[in-house]
VMD Tcl script that draws the C-alpha trace (Angstrom):
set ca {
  {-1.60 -14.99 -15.22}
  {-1.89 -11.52 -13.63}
  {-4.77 -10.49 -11.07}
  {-7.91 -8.85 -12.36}
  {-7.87 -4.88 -12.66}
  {-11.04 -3.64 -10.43}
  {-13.31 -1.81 -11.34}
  {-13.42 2.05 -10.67}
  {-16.65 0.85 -8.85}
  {-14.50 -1.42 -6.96}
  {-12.28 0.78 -6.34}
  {-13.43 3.49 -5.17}
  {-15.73 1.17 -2.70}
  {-12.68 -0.63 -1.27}
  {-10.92 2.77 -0.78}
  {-13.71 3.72 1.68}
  {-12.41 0.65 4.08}
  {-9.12 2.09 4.32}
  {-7.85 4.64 6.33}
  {-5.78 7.77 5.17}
  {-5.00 5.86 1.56}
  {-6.08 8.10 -1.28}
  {-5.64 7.31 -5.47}
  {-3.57 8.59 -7.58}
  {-3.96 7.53 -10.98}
  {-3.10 3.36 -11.25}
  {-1.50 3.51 -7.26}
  {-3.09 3.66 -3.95}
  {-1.41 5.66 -1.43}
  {-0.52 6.73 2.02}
  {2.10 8.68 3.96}
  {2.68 8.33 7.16}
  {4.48 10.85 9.53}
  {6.41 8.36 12.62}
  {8.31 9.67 15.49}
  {11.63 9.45 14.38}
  {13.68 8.00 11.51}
  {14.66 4.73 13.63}
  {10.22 3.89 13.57}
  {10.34 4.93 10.33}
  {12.55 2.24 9.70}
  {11.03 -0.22 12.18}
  {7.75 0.39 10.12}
  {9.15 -0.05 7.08}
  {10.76 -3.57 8.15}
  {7.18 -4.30 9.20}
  {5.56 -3.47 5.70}
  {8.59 -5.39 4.59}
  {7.66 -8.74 6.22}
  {3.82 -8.37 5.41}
  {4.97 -8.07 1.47}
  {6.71 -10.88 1.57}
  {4.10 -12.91 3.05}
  {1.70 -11.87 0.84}
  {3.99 -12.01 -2.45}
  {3.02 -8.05 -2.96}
  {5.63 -5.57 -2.85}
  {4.77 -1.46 -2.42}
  {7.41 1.55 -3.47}
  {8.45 2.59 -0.77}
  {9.80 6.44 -0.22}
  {11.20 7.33 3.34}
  {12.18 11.05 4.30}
  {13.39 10.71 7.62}
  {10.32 10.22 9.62}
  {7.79 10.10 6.69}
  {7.06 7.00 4.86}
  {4.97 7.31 1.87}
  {3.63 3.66 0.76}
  {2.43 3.19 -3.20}
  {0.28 0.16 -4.19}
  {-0.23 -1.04 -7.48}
  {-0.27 -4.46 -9.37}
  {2.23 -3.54 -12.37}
  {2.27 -7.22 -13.64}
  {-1.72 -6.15 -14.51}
  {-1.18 -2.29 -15.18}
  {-3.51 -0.97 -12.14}
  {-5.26 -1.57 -8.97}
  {-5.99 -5.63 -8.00}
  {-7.71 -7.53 -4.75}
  {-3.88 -7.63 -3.97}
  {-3.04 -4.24 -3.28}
  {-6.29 -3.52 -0.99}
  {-5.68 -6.94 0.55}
  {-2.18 -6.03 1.24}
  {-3.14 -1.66 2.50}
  {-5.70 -3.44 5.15}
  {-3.00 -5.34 6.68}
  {-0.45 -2.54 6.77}
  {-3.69 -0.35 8.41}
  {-3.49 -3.12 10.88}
  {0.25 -2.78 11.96}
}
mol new
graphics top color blue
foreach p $ca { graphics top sphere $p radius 0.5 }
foreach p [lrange $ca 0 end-1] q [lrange $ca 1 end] { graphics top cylinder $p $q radius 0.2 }
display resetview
């Protein structure tokens, strides 16, 4: 059984814990600009481990030293507890 969709009320209250993540339609976002391609990588390996651990996977898009991270719960076509849960610990990296 899939997670519950939030509501936009939910959403757009959890958003306002985050840092730098805005919406875009059914996705959460964030980009991040790292020193160098080799953190870019590093930090993606990080987000890597935390989505396994948590079962939740983002796309991920890296351009050299940018990383832009996209959350969204396809199994339930939108935004869940899980991809919040899972942008907080990436904030905490």
């Amino acid at each position: 059984m899939p997670p519950t969709l939030l509501t936009e009320g939910e959403i757009q209250s959890r958003l306002k814990e985050l840092k730098g993540w805005t919406r875009t339609g059914n996705e959460i976002r964030k980009l991040l600009e790292l020193k160098d391609f080799v953190h870019a990588m590093a930090f993606v390996n990080s987000v890597a481990l935390l989505a396994e651990k948590q079962n939740h996977h983002p796309d991920i898009d890296i351009r050299w030293s940018k990383v832009m991270l996209a959350l969204s719960t396809h199994s339930a076509g939108g935004l869940t507890e899980n991809d919040f849960k899972l942008a907080k610990a990436i904030d905490e990296l």
